[in-house]
N, C-alpha and C positions, 0 to 999 in steps of 0.2 A: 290464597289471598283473594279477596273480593274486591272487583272491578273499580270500585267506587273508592278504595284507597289505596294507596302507592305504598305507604307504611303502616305496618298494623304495632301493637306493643310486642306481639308475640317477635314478631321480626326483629325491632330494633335490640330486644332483647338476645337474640342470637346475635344478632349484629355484633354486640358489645361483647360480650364476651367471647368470640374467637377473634376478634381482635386484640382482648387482654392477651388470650391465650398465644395466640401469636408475637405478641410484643417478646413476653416472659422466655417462652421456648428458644427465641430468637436472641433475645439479650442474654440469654445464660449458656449459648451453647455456639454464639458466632465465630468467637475467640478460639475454639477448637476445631470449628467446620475451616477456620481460615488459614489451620496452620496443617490442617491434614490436605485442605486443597492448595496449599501452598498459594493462597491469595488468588486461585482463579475463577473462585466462585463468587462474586458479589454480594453485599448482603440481602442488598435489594430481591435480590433473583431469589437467596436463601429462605427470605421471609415470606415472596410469591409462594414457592413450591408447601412451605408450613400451611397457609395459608388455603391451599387446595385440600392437604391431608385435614385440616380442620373441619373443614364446612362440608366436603363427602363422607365425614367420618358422624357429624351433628347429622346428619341426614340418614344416614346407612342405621344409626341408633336408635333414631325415632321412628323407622320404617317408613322412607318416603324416599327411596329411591325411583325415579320413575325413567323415559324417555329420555329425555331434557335437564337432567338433576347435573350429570356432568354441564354441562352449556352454560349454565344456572351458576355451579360453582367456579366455574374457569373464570367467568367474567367479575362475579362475586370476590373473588380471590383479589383483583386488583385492588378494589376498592379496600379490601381488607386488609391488605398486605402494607397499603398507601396510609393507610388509618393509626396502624400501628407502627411505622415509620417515623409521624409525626407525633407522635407522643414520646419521643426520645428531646430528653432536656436539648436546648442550642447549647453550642458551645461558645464559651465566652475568648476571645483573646486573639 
């Protein structure tokens, strides 16, 4: 990424899509992580850990693993995780 932007498209583009990708994995497979952990895994924590396998997996793909790529993703992962959270409908009642 070059100094002079903080977002390029190539980014906001990965951006978005491991966060779909995480939403989807996460809404279709919570209901069973939560009945196999018997409730002691959070969803939140669930959707963090999806969310790491995401973005070192975007990366490991394109060959750009480097130094710093884990650091990169751990912190990345929050925001990712946070993203795809809030794109769950509120609940009404």
């Amino acid at each position: 990424m070059d100094d002079q932007t903080l977002f390029t498209l190539a980014y906001l583009g990965t951006f978005t899509g491991a966060t779909v990708a995480v939403r989807y994995v996460v809404e279709y497979t919570k209901d069973h992580v939560r009945a196999w952990t018997q409730d002691r895994l959070p969803t939140n924590i669930y959707a963090l850990l999806w969310a790491w396998v995401v973005l070192y997996s975007a990366h490991a793909a394109l060959g750009m693993l480097g130094d710093g790529t884990w650091l990169t993703d751990f912190f990345s992962g929050f925001v990712v995780a946070a993203a795809a959270g809030a794109m769950q409908k509120p609940k009404r009642g």
